[in-house]
PAFILO-675487 format. One record per residue: x, y, z of N, C-alpha, C in turn. Coordinates in steps of 0.001 Angstrom, whole numbers. Each point is the difference from the previous one (the first is absolute). Layout:
N
SITE  n_east n_north    n_up ca_east ca_north   ca_up  c_east c_north    c_up
SITE       X       Y       Z       X        Y       Z       X       Y       Z
...
! end
This chain:
272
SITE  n_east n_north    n_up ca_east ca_north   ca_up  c_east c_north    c_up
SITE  200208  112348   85594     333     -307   -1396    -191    1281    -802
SITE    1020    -145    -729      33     1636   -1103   -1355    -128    -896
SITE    -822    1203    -243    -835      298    -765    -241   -1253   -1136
SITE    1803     461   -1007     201      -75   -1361      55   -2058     -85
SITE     203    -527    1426     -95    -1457    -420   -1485    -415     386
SITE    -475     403     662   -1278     -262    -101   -1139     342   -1217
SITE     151    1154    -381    -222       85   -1753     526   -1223   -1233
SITE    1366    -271     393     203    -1082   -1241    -469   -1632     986
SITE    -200     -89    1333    -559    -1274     287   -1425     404    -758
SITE    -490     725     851   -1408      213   -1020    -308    -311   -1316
SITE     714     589   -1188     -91     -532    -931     267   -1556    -508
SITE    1128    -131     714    -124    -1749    -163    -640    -551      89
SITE    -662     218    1098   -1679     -545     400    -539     -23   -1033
SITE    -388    1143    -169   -1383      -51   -1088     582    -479   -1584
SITE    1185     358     -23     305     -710   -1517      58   -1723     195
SITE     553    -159    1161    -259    -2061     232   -1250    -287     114
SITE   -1403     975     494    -824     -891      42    -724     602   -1541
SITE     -30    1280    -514      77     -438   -1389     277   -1136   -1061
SITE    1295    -142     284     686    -1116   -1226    -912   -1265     776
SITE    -728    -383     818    -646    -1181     944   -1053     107    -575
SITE    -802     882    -641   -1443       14    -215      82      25   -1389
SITE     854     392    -760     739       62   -1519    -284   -1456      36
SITE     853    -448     582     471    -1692    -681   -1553    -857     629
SITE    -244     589     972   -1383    -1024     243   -1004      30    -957
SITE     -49    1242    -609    -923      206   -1332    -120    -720   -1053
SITE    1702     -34    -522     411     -487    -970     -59   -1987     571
SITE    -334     -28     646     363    -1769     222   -1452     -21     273
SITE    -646     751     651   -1877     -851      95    -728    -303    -765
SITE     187     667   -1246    -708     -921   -1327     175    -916   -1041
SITE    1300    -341     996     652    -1536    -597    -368    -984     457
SITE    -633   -1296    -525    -545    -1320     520    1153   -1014    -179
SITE     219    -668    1017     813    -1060    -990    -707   -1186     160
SITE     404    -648   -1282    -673    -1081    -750     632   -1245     334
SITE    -440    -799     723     746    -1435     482    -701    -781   -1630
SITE    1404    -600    -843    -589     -555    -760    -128   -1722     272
SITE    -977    -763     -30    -189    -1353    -145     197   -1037   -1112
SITE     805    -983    -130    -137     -752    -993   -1625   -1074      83
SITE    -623     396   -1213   -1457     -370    -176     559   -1712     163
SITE   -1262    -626     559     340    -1458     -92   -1129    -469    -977
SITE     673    -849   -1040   -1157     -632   -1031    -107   -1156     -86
SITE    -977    -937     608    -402     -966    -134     -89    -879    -838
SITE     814    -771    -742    -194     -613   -1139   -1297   -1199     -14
SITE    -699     547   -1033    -929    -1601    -134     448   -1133    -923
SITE    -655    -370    1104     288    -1809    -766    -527    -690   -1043
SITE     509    -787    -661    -246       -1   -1551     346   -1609    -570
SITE    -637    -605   -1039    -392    -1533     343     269     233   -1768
SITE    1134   -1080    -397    -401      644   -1544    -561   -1341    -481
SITE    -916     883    -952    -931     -812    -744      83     239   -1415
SITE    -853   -1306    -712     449     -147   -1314    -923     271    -907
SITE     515    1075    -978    -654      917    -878     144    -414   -1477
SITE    -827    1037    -515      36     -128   -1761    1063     819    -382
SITE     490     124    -712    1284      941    -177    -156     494    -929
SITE    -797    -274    -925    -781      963   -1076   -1204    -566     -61
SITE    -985     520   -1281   -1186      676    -380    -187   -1864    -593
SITE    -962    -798     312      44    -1306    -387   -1613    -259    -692
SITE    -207    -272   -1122   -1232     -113    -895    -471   -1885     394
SITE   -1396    -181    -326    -236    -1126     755     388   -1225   -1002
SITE     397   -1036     247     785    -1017    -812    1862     386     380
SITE     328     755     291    1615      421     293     339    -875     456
SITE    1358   -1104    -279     711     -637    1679     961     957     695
SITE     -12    -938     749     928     1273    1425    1011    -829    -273
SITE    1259     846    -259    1318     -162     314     769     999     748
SITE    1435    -257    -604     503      783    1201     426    1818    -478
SITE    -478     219    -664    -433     1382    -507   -1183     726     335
SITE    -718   -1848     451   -1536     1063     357    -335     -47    1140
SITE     706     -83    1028    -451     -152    1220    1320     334    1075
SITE     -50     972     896    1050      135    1258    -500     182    1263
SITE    1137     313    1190    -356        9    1336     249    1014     293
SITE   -1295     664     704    -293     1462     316     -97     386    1629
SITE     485     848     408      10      -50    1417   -1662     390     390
SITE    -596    -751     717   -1395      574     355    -245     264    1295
SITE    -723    1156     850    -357     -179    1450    -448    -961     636
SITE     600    -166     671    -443    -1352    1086   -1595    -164     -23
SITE    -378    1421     292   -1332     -357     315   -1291      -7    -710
SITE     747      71   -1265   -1449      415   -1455     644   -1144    -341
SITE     678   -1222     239      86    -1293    -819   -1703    -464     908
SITE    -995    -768   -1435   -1010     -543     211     599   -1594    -211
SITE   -1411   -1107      -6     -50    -1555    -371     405     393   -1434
SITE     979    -925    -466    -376      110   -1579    1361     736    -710
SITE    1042     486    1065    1154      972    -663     677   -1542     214
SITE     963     603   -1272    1040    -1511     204    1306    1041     298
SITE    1061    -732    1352     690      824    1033    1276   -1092    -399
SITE    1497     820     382     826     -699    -353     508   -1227    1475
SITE   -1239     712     940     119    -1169    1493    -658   -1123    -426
SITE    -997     308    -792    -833    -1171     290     447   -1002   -1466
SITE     232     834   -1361     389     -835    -848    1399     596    -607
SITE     983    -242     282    1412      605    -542     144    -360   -1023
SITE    -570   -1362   -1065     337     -601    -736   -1427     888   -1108
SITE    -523     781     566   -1031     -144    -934    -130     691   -1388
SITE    1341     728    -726     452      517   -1053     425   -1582    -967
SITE     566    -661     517     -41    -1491    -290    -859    -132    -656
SITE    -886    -261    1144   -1516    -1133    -153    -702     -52    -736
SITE      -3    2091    -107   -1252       55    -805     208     634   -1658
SITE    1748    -801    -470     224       56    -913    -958    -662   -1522
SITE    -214    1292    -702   -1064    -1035   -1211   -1590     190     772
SITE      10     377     833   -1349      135     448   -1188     959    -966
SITE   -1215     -60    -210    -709      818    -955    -782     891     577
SITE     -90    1501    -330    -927      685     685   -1492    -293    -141
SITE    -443      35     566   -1340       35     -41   -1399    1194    -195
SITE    1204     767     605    -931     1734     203    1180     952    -497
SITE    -152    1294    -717    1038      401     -63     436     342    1322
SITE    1282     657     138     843      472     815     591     975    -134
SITE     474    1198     853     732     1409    -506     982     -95    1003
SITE    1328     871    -554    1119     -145     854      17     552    1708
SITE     618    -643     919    -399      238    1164    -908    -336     824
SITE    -845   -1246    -594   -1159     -669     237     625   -1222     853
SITE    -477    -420    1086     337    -1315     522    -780   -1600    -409
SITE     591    -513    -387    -155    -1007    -764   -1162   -1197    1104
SITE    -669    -269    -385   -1034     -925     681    -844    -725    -875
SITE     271   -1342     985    -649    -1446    -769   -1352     564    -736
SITE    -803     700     -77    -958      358   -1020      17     343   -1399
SITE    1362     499     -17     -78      827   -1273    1281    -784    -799
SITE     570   -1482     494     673     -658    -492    -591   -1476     -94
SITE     782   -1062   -1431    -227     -810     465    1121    -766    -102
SITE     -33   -1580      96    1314     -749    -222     967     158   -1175
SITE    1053    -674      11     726      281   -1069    -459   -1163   -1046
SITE   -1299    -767    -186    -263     -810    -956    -124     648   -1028
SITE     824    -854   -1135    -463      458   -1429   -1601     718    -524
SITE    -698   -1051    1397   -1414      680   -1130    -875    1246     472
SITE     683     901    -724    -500     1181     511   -1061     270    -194
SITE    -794    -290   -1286   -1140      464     472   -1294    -576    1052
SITE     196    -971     362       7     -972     956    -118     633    1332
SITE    1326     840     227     242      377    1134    -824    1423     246
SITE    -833     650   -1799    -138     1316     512   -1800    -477      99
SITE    -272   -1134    -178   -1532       18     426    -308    -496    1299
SITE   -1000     700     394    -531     -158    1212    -714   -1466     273
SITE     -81    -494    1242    -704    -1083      62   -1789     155    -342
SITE     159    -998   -1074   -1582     -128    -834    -345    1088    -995
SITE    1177     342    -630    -300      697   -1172     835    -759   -1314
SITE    -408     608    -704     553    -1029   -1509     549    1114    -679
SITE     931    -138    -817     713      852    -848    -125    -485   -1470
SITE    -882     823    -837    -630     -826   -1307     512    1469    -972
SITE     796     -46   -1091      77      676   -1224   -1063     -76    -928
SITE     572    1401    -878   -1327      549    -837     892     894    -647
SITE     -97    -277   -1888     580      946    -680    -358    1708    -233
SITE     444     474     260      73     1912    -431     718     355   -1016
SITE     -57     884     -50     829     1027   -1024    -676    1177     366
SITE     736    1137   -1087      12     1315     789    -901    1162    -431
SITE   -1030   -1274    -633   -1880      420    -441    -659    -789    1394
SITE     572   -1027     604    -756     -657    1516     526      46     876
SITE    1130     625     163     421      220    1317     796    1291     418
SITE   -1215    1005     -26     343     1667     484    1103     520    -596
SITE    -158    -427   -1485    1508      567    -464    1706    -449     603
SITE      82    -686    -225     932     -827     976     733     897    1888
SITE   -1116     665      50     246      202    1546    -385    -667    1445
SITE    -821   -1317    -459     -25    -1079    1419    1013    -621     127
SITE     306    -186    1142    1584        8     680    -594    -906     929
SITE     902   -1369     295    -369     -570    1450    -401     524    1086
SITE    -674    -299     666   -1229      469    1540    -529     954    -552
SITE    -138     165   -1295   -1326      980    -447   -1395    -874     406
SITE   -1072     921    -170   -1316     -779    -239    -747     680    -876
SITE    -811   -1559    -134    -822      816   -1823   -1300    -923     138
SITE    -708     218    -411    -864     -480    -495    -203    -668   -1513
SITE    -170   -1420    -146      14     -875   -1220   -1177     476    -678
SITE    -275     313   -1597   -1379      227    -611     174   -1003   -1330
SITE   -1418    -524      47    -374     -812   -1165    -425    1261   -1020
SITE     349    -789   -1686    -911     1344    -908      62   -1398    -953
SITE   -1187    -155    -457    -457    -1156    -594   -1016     539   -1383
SITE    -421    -798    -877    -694      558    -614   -1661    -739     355
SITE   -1145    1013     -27   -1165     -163     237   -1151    -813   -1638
SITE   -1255     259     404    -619      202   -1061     276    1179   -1282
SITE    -674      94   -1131     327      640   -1057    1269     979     330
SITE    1449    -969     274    1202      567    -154     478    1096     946
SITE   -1323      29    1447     397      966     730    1002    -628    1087
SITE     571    1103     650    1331     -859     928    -605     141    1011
SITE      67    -629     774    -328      -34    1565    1471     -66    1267
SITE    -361     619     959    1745      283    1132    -822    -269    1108
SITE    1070    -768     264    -816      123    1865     960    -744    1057
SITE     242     558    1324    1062       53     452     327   -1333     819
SITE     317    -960    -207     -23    -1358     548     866    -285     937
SITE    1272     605     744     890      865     676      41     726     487
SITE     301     198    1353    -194     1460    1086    1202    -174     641
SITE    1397    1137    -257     544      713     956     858   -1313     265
SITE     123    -150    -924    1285    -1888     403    1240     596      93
SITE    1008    -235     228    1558      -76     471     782    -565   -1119
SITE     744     793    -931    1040     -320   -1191     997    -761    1160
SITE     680   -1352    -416    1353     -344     732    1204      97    -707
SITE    -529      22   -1749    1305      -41    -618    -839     506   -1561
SITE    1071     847    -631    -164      279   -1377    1208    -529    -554
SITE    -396    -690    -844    1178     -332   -1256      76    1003   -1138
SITE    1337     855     320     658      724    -911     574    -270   -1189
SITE     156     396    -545     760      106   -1222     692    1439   -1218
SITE     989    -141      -3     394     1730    -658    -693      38   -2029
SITE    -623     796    -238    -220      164   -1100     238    1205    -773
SITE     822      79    -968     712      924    -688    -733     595   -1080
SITE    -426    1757      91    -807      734    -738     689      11   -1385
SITE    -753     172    -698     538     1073   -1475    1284     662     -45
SITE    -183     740    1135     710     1218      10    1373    -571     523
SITE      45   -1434     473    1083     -509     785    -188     616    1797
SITE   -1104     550     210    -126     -135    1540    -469   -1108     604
SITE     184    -570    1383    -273     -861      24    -959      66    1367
SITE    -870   -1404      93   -1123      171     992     -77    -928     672
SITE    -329    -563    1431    -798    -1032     716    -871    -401      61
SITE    -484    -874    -836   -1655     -577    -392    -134   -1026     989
SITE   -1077    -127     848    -172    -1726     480    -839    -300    -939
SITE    -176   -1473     438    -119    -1001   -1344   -1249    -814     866
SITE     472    -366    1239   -1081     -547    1029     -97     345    1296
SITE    -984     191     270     -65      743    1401    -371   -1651    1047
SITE      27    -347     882     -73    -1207    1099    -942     869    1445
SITE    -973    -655     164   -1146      678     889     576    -624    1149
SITE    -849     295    1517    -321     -705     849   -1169     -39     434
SITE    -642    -837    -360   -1439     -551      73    -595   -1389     991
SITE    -873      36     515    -856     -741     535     -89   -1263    -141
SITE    -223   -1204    -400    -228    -1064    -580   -1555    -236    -734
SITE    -925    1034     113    -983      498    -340     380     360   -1010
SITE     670    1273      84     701     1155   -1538     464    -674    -738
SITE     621   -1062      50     994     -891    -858    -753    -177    -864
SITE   -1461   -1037     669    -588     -300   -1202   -1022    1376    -553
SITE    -182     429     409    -832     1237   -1020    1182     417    -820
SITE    1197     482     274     899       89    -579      93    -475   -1658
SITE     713   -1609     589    -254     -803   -1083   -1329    -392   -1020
SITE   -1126     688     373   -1227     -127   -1000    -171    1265    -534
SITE     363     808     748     216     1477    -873    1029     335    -478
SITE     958    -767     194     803      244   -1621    -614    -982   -1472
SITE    -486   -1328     369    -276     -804    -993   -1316     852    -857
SITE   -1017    1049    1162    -895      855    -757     313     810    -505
SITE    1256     739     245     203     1499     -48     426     429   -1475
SITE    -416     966    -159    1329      116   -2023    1363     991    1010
SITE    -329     617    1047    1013      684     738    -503    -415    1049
SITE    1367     245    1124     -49      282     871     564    1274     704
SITE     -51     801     357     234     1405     635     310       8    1299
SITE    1125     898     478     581     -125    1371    -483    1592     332
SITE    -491      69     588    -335     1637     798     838     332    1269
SITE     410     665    -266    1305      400    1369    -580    1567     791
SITE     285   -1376    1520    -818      668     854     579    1346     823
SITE    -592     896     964     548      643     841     687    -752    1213
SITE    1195     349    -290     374     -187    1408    -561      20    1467
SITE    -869    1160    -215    -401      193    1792   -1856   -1331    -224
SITE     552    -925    -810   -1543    -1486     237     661   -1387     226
SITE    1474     339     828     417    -1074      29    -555    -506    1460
SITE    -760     605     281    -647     -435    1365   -1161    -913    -339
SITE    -573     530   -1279   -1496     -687    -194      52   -1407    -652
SITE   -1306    -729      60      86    -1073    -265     425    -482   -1482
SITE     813    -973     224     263     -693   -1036    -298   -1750    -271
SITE    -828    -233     439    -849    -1705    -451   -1496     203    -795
SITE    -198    1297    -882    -948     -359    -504     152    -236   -1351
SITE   -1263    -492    -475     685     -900   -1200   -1573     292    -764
SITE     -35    -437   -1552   -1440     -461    -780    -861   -1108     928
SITE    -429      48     529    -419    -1591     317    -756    -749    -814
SITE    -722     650    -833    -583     -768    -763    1078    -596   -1193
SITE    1337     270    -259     586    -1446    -595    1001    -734     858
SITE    -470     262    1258     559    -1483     835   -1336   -1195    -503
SITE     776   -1149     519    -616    -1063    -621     -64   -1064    1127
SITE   -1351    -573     578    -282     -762    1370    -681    1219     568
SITE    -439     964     -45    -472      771    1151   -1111    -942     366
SITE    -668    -395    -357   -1277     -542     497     427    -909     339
SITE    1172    -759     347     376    -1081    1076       4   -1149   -1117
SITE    -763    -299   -1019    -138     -653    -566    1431      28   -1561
SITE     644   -1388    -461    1186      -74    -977    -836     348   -1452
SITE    1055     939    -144    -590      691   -1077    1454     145   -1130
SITE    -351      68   -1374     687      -71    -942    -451    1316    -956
SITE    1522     650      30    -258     1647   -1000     263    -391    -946
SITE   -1186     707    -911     562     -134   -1432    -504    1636    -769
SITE    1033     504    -681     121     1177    -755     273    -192   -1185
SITE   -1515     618   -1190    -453     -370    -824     233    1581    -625
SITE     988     290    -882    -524     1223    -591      25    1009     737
SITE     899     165     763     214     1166    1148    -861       5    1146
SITE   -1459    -939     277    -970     -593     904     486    -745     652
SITE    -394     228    1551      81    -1649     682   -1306    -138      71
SITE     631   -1452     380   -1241     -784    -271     366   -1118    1700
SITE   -1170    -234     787     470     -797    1229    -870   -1193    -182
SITE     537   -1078     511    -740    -1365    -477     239   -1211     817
SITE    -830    -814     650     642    -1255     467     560    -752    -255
SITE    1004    -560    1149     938     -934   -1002    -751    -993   -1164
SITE   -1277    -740     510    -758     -754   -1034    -770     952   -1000
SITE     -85     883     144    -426      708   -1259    1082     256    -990
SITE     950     869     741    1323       75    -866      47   -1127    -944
SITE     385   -1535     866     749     -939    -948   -1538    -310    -620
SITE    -948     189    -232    -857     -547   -1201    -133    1091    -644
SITE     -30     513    -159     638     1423   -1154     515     -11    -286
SITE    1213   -1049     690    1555      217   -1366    -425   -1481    -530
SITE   -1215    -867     145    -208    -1162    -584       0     134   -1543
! end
């Protein structure tokens, strides 16, 4: 073989395995990417029946105030109302009264509702409590800022010996169920929300201290409580103007801003 073709095989050589190590360069720091379609599991979802807005206690539920919300299968507890178990229950629980407030997105449960009977306030007391009114205004009742499910404390202010007043708190931390409003128009033509009577929930105990401390009282005073004592007790009362504590029938009589406690046979020969 001539010199001059073995020189240009030669070069072929080395320029082919050149351009071979060129392109291997250029391609080894390429990955390729197998792409996957992600698989997403849908969860399952049970719809349940909600508040649909912001609901104050006394509200009825209609059909503005209540819808069906998709919920996870597995955070439904006892107590959610589900469109499996009651489909009808936007129906049912037409006219129904709250009992507790409610905020939108809240699931609706037999606690914080009651029937659709007219008598609401009926429906917002608890078993063995009494719902007894007592006039305010906005010298006795925190400036007209007690608002239903407030709590306050009731105060007697009576007058004493030589014209001094005496206060003392005959009420602890009771439960407002209802204020009776009314709009009253300033001077100036602004106008305001006065209640007129505030309605307790009291004991059957409180009732009557209640009722003897207003017949003593020249006022009565509503003290409005903190919110964070709605934990603490609320059944205490004056006891000394309950009437029977000593087991024995007894007849009150308030003489001049005094009580006075007496047996029934004493009573009626005193009024002889």
């Amino acid at each position: 073989m001539k010199p001059a073709r073995l020189i240009i095989l030669a070069v072929a050589v080395v320029a082919a395995g050149m351009a071979g190590l060129l392109a291997m360069r250029l391609t080894g720091n390429q990955t390729v990417v197998v792409q996957q379609d992600p698989t997403v599991e849908k969860q399952q979802t049970v719809d349940v029946l909600v508040s649909a807005k912001n609901l104050p206690v006394g509200a009825r539920l209609d059909d503005s105030a209540m819808r069906w919300m998709p919920w996870p299968a597995d955070s439904v507890v006892d107590g959610f109302i589900t469109s499996s178990t009651r489909a009808d229950a936007m129906t049912e629980l037409k006219g129904a009264v709250v009992r507790l407030p409610l905020f939108e997105g809240e699931p609706l449960r037999r606690e914080k509702i009651a029937d659709s009977s007219s008598r609401i306030l009926s429906a917002l007391l608890p078993s063995g409590k009494r719902a007894v009114s007592t006039e305010i205004s906005v010298a006795t009742g925190a400036g007209g800022f007690i608002l239903p499910n407030d709590r306050v404390d009731v105060i007697m202010v009576r007058k004493g010996d030589e014209n001094n007043f005496l206060t003392e708190t005959v009420l602890s931390n009771v439960r407002v169920l209802a204020v009776d409003q009314q709009i009253e128009e300033a001077p100036d033509g602004s106008k305001s929300v006065i209640g007129t009577t505030a309605t307790l929930e009291l004991t059957p105990d409180q009732t009557k201290v209640i009722a003897v401390a207003q017949q003593m009282a020249d006022r009565l005073s509503l003290a409005l409580r903190s919110v964070a004592d709605a934990q603490e007790e609320d059944t205490s009362a004056a006891d000394y103007l309950l009437s029977g504590g000593d087991g024995q029938p007894t007849i009150q009589v308030i003489k001049s801003g005094e009580l006075v406690k007496s047996s029934d046979s004493t009573a009626a020969n005193s009024m002889k």
